[in-house]
N, C-alpha and C positions, 0 to 999 in steps of 0.2 A: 504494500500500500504506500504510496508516495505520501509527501508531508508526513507522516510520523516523526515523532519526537521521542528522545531517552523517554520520557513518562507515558510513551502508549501511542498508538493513532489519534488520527485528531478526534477522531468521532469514536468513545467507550460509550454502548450502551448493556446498561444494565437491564434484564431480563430475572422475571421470577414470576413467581404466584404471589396473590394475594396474600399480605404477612414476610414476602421474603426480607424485605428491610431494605427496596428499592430505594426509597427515598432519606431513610435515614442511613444508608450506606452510601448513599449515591453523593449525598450533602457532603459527608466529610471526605469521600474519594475526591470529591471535585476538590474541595478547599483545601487537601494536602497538596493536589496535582495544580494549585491554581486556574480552575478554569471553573466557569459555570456551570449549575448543574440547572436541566432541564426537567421540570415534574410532570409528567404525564397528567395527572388530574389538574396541574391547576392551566398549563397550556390547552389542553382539549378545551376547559370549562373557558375559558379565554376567546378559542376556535367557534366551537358550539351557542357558545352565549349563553349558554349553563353549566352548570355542575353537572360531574358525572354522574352524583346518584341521580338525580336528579335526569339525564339520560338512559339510566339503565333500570328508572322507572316506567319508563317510554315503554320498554318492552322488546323483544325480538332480539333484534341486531343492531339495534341503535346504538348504545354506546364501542360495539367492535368496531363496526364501519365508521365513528369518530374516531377509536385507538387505530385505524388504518389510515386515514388522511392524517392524523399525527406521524404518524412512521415515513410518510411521505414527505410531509414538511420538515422532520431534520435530515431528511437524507439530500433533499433539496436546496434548502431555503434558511439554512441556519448557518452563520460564521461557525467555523472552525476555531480553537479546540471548544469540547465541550465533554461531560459526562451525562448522557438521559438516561431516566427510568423508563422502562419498557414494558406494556401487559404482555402476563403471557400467553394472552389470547392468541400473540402474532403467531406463536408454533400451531393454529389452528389455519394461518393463512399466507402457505408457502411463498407467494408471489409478495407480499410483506415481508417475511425471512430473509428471504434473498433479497429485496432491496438491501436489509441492512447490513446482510453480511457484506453485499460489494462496497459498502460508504462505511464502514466501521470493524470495527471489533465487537465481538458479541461477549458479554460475558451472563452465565446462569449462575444466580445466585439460590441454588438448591439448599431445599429444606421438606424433610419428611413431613407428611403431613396432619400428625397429632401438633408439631411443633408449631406446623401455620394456622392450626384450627384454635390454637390455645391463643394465640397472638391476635387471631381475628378476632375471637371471642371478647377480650381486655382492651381492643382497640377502637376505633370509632365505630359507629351504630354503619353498619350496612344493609340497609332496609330491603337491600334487593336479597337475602340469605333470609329464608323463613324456618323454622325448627332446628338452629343449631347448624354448625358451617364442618361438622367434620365429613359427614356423605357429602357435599359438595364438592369439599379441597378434594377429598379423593379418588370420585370422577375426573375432578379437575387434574390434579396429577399423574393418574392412569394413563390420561390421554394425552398430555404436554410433555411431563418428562423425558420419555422416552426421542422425543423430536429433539426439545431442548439439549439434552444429553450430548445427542447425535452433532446437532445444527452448532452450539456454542461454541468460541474458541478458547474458551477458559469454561470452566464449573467449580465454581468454590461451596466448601460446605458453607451452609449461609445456618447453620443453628448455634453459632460460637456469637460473640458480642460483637457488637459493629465493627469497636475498633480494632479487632482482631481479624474482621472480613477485608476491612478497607487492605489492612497492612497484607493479607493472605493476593491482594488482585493487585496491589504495587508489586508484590515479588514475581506476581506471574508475567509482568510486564517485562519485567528484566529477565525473564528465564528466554535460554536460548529457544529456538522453534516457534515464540509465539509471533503471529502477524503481526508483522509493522507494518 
């Protein structure tokens, strides 16, 4: 990948599930790395002219097809360097994947999914999860990991503290093999 820099491609995006700690890993990867970080919910709600829940109260596909014209606009339309959080809806929607692998770095921030259902649970109300979010994470898992897995250029465990995740995706950046 051209323009890389010692601390990574210009474009790291962070990818997880719900709970992976997208945003509060993404926050201090950027501010160790010096560069912006981009938040998937508050750009879309910016894009959209709502919030996400508030999207994925709509119903269907609405708030995916918002997280897909988001993956569009950093891959296009955003200065370089930068670190974004990513849904991991996108491993649902190849032609979105592979945009981002060509304009970035992919990094999964993996976490079993007792770990995410416990995080969602203590975190903010998601009104779109009705009886408890552990059968969900786990469909949800079932079916993304596996891509994620595959698609990622890095997979950190994401169930250790943030600042042990940021520091675990700074080393991978210096390890030999990975894309610059």
């Amino acid at each position: 990948m051209t323009g890389a820099s010692p601390a990574g491609p210009p474009r790291l995006y962070l990818i997880g599930l719900m709970g992976s700690g997208k945003s509060t890993v993404g926050r201090k990867l950027a501010a160790t790395l010096g560069r912006p970080y981009l938040d998937n919910d508050a750009i879309i709600a910016t894009l959209a002219g709502r919030s996400t829940v508030a999207l994925a109260e709509l119903g269907g596909t609405v708030l995916h097809d918002w997280e897909s014209h988001y993956v569009q606009y950093l891959a296009a339309d955003q200065p370089v360097p930068f670190v974004a959080g990513i849904a991991a809806s996108t491993a649902d929607r190849p032609a979105d994947l592979a945009t981002l692998r060509r304009s970035g770095m992919l990094v999964y921030l993996r976490s079993a999914p007792d770990v995410l259902a416990g995080r969602i649970d203590r975190d903010q109300p998601r009104p779109w999860i009705t009886g408890g979010s552990a059968a969900l994470i786990e469909r949800m898992y079932r079916r993304r990991d596996p891509v994620l897995s595959a698609e990622c250029d890095v997979v950190v465990d994401a169930t250790a503290a943030p600042d042990h995740i940021r520091d675990g995706i700074i080393a991978a950046l210096a390890e030999p093999g990975v894309p610059l």
